[in-house]
N, C-alpha and C positions, 0 to 999 in steps of 0.2 A: 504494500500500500504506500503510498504517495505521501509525505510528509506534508502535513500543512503551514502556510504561514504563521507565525508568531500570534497575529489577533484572531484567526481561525481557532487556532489550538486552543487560546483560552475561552472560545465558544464552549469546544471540544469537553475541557476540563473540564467548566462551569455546569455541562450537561452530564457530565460521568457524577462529577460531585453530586449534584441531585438525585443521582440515582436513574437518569433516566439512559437507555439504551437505544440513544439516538445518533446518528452520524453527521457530521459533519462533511461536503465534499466542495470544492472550489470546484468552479467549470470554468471552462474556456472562455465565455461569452460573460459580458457582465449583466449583471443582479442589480444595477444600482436603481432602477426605479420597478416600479411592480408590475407594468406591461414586457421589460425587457425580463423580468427575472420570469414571469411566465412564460414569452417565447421560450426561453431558453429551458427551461425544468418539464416543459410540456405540460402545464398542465391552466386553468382559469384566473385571470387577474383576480378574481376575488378569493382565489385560494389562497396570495401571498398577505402574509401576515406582515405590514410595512408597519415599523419602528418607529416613531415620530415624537422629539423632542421637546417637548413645549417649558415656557421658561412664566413662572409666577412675576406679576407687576410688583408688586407689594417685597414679598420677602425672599424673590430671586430665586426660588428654589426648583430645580426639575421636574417637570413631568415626563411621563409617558405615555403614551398611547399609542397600543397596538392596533389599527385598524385594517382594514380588509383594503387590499388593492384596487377595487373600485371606487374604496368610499372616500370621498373629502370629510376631513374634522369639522364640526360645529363645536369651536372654541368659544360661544356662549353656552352649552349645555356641558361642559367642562368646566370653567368656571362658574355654573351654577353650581354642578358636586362640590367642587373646591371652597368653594364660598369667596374665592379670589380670582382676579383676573389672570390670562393669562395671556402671552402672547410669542409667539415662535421665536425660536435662537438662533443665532448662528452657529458656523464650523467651529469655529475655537469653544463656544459655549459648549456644543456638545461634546466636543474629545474631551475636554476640560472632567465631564461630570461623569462620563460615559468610557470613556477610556476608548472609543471608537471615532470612525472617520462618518460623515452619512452619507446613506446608501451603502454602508456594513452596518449602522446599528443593530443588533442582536436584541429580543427581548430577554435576556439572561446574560451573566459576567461582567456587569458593568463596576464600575470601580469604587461606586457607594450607593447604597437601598433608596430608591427610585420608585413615588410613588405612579403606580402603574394602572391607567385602565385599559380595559378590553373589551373593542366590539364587537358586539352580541352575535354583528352578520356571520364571525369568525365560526360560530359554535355552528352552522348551519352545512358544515364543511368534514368530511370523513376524515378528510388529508391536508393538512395545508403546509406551508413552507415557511419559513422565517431565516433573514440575512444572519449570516455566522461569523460576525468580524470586519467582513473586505467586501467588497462588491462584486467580488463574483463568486462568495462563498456563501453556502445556503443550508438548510437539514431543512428536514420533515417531521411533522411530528403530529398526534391527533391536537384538540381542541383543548379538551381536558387535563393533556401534559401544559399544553400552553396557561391556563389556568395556573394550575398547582404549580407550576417553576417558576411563576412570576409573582402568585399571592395578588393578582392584578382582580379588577373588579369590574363584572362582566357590565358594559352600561349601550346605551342607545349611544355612538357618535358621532352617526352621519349627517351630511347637512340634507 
């Protein structure tokens, strides 16, 4: 087998540590947005699980949200949960919190507890996909792994 990059691997780890029994595999083609990682995985843009960084107004803190490759965030119904605003980060914001680059964000391994949610469309899906580090590194995993590795909280986030 194939060694992986450095940020892949600790996808790798991050997914062994939890117990879960999933792989990790770089492709050729890149992964960086949710239309291209589906060409390339074969399989429906709503299957890829896209990582999305959002940054609190008030006390600057991380979010996350997992949503489906189809969907756009409604970042009012996020800061409604939150009770805070919030509003999207940049590249250094997210390596900073995340220990990744975007378009590799992983929903697991990142470099400090991220609070996470997760939309609902995701559970609607036998298979889905999620970025492993890099942009062209990706696993599979069900719905319910995705749940339980992330402690993330299933909500409505589409617009």
């Amino acid at each position: 087998m194939m060694s992986l990059s450095s940020s892949a691997q600790r996808v790798q780890d991050a997914l062994t540590n939890l117990g879960l029994t999933l792989q990790v595999v770089e492709l050729p083609a890149s992964t960086r947005s949710a239309a291209e990682a589906a060409e390339a995985i074969g399989c429906s843009a709503g299957q890829i699980a896209k990582s999305l960084i959002f940054k609190t107004k008030g006390s600057g803190k991380p979010i996350l949200v997992i949503a489906s490759g189809v969907n756009r965030v409604d970042e009012k119904k996020i800061s409604a949960l939150l009770g805070e605003k919030i509003t999207k980060s940049d590249a250094d914001y997210v390596r900073q919190h995340t220990g990744f680059v975007i378009g590799g964000v992983p929903p697991v391994g990142h470099t400090e507890r991220i609070i996470t949610y997760i939309d609902v469309d995701l559970l609607e899906y036998d298979e889905i996909w999620a970025a492993a580090g890099t942009p062209n590194a990706v696993f599979r995993l069900e719905s319910d792994d995705l749940v339980s590795a992330t402690g993330g909280q299933v909500v409505s986030v589409k617009k």
